[in-house]
C-alpha positions as YAML, in Angstrom:
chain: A
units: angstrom
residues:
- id: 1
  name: UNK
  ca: [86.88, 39.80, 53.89]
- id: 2
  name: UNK
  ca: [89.47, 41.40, 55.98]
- id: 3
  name: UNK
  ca: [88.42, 40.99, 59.71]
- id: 4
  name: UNK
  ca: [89.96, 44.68, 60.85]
- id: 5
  name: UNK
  ca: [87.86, 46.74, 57.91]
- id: 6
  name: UNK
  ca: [84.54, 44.07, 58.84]
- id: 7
  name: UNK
  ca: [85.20, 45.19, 62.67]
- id: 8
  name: UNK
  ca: [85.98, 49.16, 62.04]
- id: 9
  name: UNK
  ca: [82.16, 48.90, 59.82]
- id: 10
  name: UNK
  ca: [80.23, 47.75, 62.79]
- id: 11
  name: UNK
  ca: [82.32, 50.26, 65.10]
- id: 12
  name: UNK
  ca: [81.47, 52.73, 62.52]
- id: 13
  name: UNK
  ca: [77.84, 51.32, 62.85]
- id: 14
  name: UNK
  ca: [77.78, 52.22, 66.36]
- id: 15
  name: UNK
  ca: [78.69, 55.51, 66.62]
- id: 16
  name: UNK
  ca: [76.16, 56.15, 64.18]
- id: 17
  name: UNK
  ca: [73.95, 55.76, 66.72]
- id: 18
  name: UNK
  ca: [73.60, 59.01, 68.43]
- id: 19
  name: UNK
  ca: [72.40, 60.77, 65.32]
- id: 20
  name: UNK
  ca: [70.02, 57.96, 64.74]
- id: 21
  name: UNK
  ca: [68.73, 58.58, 68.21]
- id: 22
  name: UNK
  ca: [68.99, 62.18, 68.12]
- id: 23
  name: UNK
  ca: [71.33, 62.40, 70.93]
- id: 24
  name: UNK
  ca: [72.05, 66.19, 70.62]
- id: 25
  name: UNK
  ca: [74.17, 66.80, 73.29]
- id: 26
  name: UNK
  ca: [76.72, 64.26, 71.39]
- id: 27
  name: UNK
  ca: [76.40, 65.11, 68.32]
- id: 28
  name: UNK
  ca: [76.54, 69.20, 68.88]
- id: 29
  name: UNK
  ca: [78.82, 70.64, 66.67]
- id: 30
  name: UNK
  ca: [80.06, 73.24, 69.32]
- id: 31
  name: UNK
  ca: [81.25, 70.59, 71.74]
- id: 32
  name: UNK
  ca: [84.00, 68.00, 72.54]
- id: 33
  name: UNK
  ca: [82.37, 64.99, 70.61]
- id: 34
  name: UNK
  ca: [83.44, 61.15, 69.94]
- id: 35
  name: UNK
  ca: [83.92, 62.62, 66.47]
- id: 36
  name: UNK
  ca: [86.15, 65.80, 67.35]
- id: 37
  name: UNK
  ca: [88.78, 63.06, 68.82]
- id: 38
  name: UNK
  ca: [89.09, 61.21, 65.88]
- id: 39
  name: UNK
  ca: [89.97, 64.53, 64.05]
- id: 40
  name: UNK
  ca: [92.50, 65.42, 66.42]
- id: 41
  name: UNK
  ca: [93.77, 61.67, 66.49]
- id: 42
  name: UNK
  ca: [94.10, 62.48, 62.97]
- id: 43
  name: UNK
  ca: [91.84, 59.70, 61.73]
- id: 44
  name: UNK
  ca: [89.17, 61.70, 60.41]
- id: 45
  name: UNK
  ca: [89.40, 65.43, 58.59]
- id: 46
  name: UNK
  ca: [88.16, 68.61, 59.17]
- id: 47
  name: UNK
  ca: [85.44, 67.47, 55.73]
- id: 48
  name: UNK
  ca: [84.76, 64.17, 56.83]
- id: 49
  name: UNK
  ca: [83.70, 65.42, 59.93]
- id: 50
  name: UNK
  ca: [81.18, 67.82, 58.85]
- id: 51
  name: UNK
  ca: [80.07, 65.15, 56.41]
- id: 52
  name: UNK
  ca: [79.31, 63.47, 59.84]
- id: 53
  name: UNK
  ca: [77.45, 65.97, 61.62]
- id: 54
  name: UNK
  ca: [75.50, 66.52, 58.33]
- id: 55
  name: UNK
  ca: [74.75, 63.30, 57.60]
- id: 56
  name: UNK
  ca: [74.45, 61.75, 60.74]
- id: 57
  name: UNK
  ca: [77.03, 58.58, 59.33]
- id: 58
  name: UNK
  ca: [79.99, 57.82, 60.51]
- id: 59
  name: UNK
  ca: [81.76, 56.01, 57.56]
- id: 60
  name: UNK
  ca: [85.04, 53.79, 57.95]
- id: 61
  name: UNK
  ca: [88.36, 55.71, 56.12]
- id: 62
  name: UNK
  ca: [92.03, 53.87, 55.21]
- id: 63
  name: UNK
  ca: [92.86, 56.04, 58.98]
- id: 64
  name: UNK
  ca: [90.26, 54.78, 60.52]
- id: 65
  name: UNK
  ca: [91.06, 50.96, 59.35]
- id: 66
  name: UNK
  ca: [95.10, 51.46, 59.42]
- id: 67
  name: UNK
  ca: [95.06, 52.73, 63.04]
- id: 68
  name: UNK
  ca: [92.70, 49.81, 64.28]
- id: 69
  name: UNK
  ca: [95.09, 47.75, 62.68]
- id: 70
  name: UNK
  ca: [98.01, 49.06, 64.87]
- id: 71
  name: UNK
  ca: [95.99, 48.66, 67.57]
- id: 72
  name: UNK
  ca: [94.87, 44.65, 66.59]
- id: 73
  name: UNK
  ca: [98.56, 44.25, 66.58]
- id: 74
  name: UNK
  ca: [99.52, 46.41, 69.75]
- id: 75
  name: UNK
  ca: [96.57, 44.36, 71.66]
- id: 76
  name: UNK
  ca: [96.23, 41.41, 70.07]
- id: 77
  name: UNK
  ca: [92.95, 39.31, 70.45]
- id: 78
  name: UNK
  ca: [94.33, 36.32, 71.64]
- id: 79
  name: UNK
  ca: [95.62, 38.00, 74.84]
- id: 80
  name: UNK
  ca: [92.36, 38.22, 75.47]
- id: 81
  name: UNK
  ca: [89.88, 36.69, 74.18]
- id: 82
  name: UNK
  ca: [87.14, 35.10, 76.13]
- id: 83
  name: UNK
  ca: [88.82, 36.88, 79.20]
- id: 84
  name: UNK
  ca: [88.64, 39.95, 80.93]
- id: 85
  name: UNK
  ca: [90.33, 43.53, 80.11]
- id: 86
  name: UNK
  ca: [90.62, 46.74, 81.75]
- id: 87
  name: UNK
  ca: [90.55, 49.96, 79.62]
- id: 88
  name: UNK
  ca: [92.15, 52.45, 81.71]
- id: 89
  name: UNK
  ca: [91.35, 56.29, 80.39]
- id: 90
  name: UNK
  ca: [88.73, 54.68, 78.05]
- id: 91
  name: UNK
  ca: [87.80, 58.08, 76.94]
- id: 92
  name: UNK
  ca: [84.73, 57.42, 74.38]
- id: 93
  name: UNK
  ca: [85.56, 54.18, 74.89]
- id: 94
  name: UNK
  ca: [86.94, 53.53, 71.04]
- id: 95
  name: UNK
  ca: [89.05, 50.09, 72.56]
- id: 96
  name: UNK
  ca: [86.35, 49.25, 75.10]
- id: 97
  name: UNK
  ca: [83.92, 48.58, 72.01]
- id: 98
  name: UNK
  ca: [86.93, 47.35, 70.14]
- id: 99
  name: UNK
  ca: [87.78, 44.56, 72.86]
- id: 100
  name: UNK
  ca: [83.93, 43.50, 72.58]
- id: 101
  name: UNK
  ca: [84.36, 43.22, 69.25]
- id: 102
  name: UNK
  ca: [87.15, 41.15, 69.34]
- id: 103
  name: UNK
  ca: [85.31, 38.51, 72.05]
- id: 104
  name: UNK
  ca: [86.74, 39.98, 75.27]
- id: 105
  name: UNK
  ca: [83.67, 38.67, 77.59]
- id: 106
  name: UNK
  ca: [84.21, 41.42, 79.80]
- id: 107
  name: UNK
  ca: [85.77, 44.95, 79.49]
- id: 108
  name: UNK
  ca: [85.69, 46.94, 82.69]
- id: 109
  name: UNK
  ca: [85.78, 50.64, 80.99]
- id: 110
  name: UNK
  ca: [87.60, 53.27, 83.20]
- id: 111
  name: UNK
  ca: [87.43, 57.09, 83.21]
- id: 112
  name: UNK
  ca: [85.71, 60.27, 82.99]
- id: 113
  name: UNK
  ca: [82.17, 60.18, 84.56]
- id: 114
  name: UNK
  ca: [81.15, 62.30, 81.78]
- id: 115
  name: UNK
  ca: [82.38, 60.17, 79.04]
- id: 116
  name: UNK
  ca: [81.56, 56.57, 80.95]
- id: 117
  name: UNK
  ca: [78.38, 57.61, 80.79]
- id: 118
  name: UNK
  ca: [78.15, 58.35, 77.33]
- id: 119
  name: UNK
  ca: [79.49, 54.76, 76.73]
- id: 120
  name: UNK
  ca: [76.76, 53.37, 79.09]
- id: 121
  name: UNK
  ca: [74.22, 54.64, 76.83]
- id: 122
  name: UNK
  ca: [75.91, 53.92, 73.64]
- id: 123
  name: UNK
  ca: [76.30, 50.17, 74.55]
- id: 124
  name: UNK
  ca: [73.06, 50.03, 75.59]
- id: 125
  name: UNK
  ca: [71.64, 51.27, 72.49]
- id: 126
  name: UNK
  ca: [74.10, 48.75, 70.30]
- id: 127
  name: UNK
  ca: [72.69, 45.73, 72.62]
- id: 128
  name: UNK
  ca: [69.17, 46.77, 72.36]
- id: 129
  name: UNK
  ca: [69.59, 46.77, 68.43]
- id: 130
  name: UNK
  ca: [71.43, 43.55, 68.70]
- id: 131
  name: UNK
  ca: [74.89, 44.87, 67.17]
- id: 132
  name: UNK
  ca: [76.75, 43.61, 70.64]
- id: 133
  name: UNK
  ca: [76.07, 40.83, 72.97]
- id: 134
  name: UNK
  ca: [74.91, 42.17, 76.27]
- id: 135
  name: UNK
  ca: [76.17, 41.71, 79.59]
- id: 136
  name: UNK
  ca: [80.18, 42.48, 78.36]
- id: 137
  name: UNK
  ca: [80.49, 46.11, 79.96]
- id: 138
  name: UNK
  ca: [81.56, 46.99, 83.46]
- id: 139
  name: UNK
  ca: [81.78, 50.84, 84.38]
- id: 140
  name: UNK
  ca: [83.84, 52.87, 86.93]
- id: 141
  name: UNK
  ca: [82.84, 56.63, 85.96]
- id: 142
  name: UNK
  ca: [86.34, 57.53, 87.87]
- id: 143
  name: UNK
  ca: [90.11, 57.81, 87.53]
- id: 144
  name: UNK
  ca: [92.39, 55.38, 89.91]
- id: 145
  name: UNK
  ca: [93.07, 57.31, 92.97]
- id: 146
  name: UNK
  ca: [95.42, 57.38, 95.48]
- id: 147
  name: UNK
  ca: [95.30, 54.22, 97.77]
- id: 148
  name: UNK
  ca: [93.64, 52.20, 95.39]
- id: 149
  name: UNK
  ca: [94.15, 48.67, 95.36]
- id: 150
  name: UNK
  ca: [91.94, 47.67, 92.30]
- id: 151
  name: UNK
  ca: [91.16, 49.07, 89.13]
- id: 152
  name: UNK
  ca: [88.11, 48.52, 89.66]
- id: 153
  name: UNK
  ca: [85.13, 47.89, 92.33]
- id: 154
  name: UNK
  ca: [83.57, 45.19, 89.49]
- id: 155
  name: UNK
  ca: [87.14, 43.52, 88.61]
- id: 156
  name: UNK
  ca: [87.68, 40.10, 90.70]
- id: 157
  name: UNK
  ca: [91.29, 40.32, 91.36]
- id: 158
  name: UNK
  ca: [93.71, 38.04, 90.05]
- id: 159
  name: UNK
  ca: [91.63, 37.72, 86.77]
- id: 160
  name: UNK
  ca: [92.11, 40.02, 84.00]
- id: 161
  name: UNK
  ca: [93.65, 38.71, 81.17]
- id: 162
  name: UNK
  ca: [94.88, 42.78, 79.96]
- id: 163
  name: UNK
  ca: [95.44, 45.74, 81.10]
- id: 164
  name: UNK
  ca: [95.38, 48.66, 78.41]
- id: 165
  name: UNK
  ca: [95.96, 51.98, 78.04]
- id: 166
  name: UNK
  ca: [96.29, 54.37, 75.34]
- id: 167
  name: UNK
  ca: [97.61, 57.64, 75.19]
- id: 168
  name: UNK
  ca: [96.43, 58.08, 78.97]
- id: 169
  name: UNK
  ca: [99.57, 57.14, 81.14]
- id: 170
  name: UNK
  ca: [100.59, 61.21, 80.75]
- id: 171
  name: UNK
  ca: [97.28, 61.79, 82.68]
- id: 172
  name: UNK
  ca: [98.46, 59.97, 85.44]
- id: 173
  name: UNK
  ca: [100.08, 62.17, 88.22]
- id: 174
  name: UNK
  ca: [103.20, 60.71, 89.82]
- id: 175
  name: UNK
  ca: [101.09, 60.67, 92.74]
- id: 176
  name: UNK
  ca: [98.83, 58.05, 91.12]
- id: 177
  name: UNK
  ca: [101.32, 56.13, 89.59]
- id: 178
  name: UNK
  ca: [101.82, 53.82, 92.30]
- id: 179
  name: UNK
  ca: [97.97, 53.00, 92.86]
- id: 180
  name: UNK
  ca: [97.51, 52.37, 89.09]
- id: 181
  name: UNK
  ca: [100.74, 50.13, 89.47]
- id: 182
  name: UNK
  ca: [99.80, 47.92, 92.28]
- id: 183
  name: UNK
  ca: [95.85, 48.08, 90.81]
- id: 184
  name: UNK
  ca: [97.22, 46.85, 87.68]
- id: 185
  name: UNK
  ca: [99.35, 43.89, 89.32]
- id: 186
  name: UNK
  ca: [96.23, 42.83, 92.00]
- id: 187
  name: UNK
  ca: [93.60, 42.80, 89.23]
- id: 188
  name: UNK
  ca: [95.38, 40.73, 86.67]
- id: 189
  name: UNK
  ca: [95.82, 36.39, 86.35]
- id: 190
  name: UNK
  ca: [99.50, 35.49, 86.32]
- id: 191
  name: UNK
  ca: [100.00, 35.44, 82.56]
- id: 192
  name: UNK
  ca: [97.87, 38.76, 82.47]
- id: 193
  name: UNK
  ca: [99.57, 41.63, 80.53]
- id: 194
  name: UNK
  ca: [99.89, 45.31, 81.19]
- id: 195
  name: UNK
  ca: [100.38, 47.31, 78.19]
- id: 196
  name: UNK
  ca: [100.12, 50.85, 77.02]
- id: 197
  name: UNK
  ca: [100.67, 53.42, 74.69]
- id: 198
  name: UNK
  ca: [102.19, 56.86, 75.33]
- id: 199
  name: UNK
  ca: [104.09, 59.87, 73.92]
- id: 200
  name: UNK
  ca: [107.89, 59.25, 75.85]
- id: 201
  name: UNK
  ca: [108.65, 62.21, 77.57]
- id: 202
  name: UNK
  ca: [112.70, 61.22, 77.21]
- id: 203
  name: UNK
  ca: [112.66, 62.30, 73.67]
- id: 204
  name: UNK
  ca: [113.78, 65.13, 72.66]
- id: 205
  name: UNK
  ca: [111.88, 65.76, 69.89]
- id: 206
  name: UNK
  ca: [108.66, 64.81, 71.73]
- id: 207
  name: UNK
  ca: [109.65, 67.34, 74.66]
- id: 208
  name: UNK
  ca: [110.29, 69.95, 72.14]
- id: 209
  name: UNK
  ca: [106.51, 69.62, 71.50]
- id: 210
  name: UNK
  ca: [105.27, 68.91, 74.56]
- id: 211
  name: UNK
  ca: [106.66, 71.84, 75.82]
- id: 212
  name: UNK
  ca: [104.81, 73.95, 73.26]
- id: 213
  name: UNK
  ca: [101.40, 72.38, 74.50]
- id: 214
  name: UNK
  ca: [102.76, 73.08, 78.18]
- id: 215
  name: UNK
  ca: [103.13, 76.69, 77.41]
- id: 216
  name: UNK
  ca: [100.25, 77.06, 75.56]
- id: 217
  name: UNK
  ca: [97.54, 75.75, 78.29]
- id: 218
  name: UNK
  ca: [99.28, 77.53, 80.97]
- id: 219
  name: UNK
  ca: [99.06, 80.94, 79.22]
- id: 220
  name: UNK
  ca: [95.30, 79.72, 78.17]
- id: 221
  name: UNK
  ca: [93.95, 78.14, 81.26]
- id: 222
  name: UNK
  ca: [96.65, 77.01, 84.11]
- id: 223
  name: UNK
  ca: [97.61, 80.52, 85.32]
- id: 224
  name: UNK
  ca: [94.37, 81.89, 85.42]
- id: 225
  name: UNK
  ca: [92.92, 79.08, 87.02]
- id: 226
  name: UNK
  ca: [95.26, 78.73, 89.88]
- id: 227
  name: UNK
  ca: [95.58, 82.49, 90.74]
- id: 228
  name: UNK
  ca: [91.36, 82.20, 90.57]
- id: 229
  name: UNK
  ca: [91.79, 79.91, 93.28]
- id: 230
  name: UNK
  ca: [93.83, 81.53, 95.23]
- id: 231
  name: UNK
  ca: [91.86, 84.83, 95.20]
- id: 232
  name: UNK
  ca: [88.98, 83.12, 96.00]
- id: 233
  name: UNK
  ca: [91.03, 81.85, 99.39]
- id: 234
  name: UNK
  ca: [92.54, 85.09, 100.18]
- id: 235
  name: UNK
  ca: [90.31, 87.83, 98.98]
- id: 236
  name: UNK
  ca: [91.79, 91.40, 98.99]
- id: 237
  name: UNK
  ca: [95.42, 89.71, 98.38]
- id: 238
  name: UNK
  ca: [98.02, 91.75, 96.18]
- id: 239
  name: UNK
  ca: [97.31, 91.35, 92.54]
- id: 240
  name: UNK
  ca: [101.72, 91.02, 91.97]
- id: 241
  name: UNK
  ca: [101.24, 87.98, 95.15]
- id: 242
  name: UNK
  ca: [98.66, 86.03, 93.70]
- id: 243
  name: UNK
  ca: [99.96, 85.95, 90.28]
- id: 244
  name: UNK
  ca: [103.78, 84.99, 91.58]
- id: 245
  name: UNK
  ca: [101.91, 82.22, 93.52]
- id: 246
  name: UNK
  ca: [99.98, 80.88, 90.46]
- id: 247
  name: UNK
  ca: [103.28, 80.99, 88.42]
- id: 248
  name: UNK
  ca: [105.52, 79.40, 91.24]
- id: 249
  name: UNK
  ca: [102.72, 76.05, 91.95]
- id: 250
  name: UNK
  ca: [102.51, 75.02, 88.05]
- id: 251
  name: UNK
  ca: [103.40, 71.20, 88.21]
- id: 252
  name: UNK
  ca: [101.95, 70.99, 91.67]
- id: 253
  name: UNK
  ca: [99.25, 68.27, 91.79]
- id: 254
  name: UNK
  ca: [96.00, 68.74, 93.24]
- id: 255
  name: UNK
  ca: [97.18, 68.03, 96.77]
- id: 256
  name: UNK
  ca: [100.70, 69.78, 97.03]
- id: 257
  name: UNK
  ca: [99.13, 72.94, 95.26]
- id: 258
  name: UNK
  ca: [96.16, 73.00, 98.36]
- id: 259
  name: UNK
  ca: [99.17, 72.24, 100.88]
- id: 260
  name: UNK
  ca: [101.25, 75.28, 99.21]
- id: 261
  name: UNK
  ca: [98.07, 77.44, 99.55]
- id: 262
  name: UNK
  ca: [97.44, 77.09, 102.60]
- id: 263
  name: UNK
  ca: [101.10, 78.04, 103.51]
- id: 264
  name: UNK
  ca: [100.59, 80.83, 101.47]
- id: 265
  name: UNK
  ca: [97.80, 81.87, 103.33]
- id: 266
  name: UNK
  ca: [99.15, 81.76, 106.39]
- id: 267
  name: UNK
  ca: [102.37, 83.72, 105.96]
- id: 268
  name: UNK
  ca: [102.49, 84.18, 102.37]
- id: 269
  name: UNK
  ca: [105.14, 81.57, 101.60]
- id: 270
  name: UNK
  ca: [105.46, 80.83, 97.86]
- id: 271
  name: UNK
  ca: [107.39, 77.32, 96.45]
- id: 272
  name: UNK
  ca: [110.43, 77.55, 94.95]
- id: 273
  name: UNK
  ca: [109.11, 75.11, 91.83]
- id: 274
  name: UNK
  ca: [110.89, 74.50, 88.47]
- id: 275
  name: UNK
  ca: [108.72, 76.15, 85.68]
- id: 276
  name: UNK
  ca: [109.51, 74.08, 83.10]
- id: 277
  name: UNK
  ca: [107.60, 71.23, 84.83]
- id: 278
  name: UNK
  ca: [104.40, 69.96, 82.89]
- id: 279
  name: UNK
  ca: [101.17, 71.91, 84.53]
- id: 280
  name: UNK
  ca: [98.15, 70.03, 85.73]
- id: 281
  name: UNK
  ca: [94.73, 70.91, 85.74]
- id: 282
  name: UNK
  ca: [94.48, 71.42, 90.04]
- id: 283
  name: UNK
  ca: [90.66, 70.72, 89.60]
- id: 284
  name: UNK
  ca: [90.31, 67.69, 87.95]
- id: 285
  name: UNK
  ca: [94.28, 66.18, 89.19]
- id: 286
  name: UNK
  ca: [95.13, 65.60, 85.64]
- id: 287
  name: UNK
  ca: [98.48, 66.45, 83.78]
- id: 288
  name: UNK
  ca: [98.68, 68.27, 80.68]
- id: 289
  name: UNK
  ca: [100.63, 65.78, 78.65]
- id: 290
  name: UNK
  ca: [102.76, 64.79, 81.40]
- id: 291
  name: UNK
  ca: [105.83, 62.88, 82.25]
- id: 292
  name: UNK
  ca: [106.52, 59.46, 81.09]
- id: 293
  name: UNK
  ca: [109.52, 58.93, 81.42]
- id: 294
  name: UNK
  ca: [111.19, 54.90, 80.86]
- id: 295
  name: UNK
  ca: [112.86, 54.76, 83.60]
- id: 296
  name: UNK
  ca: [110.64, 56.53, 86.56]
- id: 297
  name: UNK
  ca: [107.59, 54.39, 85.12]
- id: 298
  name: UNK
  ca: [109.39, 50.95, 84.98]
- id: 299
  name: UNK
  ca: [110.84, 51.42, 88.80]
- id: 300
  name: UNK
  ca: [107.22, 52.00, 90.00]
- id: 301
  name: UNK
  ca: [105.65, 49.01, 88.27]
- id: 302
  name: UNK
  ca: [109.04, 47.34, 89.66]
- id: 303
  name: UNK
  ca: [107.93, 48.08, 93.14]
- id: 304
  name: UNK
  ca: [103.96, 46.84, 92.43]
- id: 305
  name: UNK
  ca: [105.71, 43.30, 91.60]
- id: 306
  name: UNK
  ca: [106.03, 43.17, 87.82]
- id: 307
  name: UNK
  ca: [109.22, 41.10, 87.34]
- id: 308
  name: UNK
  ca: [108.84, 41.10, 84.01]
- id: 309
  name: UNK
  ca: [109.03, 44.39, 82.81]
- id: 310
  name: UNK
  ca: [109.81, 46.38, 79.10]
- id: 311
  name: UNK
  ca: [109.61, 49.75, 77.07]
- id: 312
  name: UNK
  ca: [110.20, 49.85, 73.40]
- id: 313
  name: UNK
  ca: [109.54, 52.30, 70.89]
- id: 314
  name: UNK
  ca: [106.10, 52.18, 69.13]
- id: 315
  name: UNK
  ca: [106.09, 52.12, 65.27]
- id: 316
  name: UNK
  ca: [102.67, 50.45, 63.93]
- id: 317
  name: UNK
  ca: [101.22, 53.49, 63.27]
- id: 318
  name: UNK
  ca: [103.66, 54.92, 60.35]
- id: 319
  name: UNK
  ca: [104.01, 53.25, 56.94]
- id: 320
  name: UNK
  ca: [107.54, 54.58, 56.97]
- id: 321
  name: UNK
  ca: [108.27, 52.83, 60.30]
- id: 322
  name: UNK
  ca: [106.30, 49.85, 60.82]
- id: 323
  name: UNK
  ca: [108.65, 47.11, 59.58]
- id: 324
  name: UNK
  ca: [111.04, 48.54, 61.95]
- id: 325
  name: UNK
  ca: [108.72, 47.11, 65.00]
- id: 326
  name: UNK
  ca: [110.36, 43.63, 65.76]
- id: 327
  name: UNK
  ca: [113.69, 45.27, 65.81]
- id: 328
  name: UNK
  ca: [112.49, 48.30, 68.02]
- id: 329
  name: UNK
  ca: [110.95, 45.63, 70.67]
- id: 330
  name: UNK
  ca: [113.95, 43.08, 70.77]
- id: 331
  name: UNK
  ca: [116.59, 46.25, 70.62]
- id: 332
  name: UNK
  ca: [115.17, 49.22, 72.25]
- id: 333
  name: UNK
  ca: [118.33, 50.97, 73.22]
- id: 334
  name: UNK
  ca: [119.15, 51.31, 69.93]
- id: 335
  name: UNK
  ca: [116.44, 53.85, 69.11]
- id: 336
  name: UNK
  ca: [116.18, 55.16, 72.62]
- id: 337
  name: UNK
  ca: [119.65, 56.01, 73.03]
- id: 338
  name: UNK
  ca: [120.24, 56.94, 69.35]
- id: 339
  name: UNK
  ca: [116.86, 59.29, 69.29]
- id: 340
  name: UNK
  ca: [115.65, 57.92, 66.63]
- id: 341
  name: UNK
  ca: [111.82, 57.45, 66.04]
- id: 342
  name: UNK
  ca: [111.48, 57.63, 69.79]
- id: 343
  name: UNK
  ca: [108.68, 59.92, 70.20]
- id: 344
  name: UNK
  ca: [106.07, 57.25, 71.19]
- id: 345
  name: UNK
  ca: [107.10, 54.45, 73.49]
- id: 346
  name: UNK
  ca: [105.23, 51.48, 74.59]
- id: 347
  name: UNK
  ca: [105.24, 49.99, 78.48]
- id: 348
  name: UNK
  ca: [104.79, 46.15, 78.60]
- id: 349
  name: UNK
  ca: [104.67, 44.60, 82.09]
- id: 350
  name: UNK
  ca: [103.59, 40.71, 82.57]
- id: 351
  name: UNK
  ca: [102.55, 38.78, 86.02]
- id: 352
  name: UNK
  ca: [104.06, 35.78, 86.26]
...
């Protein structure tokens, strides 16, 4: 039997779970769910995923099973097994439980608090109904900050075998960047790999779209949210003042947006900021799809220590595309420079 559809069952299996348990708050219809982000991944439709909430099943799909398969061959077991990986961004923690599955004997899993838990109590619910081996899960319920030297508090450095990351590197602010860098290049063995998955920001179809989503959250949530801020620092402040402020920090990370405030507060300074920057959320410090561009990333994981150092376009993912993959990784420039089927890239660093 093939080993990809045996592994996306029992992953399948264990997201069951938290209708079997009657976890309600993860399985509520009217929230963010594990399930939701397969739907917007794309993996699962808008039927299949009420056929979820009412059945309480998750069921494996030709999505489900061709996008593990891109990622068996994007991270493939024998970097790791019997080693040690890092999922970065884990999210719900889809490759955490994937790396398990594939014999990692540790995954540290990375991210939101929210969501970490959630994979806490998911894992320990698989262990306890023996469907994983115990004792393979580290957590850190937080993003890599600024002046971090380590991925994480439980990682040993010098000894993971991986480092992966999918479709989080755009919720990295440039500020970050260099932490995760340097974390990245402490925490691994020589040997170890860094690799991830993003949209590349140097396309210009992919900015075309980005900028859509850019415009959209700002008009939805970014505006509002910074000029909320700023009223609540400068009550009684002119309505026209606040709102040219919120407009003039988008792009401003968490820290230069305070900075700019509190210039504004003091003599009602305002930056002069390009507006066709990518916004971040100032409350949580994370960028709304934001920029990942080849040749800014590459330079920072140059400075870390990564001598050997790559970006090539990623094509597992598309029937139309995929046997294009080997030529893609050996001859980048000819689809970066050309535009063609450039939208996703992938970052692949190695310690030596």
């Amino acid at each position: 039997m093939d080993s990809v559809k045996e592994k996306v069952q029992k992953l399948c299996e264990i997201y069951s779970l938290p209708f079997v348990l009657g976890w309600k708050k993860d399985t509520r219809t009217d929230s963010y769910t594990a399930y939701h982000y397969w739907k917007a991944l794309e993996l699962l439709n808008e039927d299949q995923v009420e056929e979820i909430f009412r059945d309480g099943v998750v069921r494996p799909n030709q999505l489900l099973i061709r996008f593990f398969r891109s990622m068996q061959a994007l991270f493939p077991p024998a970097q790791y097994r019997g080693g040690e990986v890092a999922d970065v961004g884990s999210g719900f923690g889809f490759m955490t439980f994937w790396a398990v599955l594939n014999d990692a004997a540790k995954v540290h899993t990375i991210g939101d608090p929210e969501r970490i838990g959630f994979i806490r109590r998911l894992y320990d619910a698989a262990v306890e109904r023996n469907m994983l081996p115990s004792g393979r899960l580290a957590y850190r319920p937080e993003f890599v900050g600024v002046g971090d030297t380590t991925l994480s508090r439980t990682i040993k450095p010098g000894t993971l075998s991986l480092v992966l990351l999918t479709d989080t590197l755009e919720h990295i602010t440039p500020r970050r960047l260099p932490s995760l860098a340097l974390s990245a290049y402490n925490d691994l063995r020589p040997g170890g790999i860094f690799k991830s998955k993003q949209q590349n920001t140097d396309s210009l179809s992919m900015r075309k779209k980005l900028f859509s989503v850019w415009e959209h959250w700002e008009r939805s949530t970014g505006l509002a949210q910074r000029a909320a801020i700023c009223r609540a620092k400068c009550p009684g402040t002119d309505d026209r003042a606040v709102e040219e402020f919120a407009t003039r920090t988008r792009g401003l990370d968490q820290v230069d947006f305070h900075n700019a405030l509190e210039r504004f507060v003091q003599d009602g300074t305002v930056p002069d900021h390009r507006p066709d920057l990518p916004p971040i959320d100032v409350e949580t410090d994370v960028p709304v799809e934001g920029d990942t561009g080849i040749a800014r990333v590459l330079a920072e994981f140059g400075k870390a220590g990564f001598k050997k150092r790559a970006a090539y376009p990623y094509l597992l993912y598309s029937r139309r595309y995929v046997f294009f993959q080997p030529l893609a990784r050996w001859v980048p420039s000819l689809f970066f420079k050309t535009g063609t089927w450039d939208a996703t890239s992938v970052f692949l660093m190695k310690k030596v």
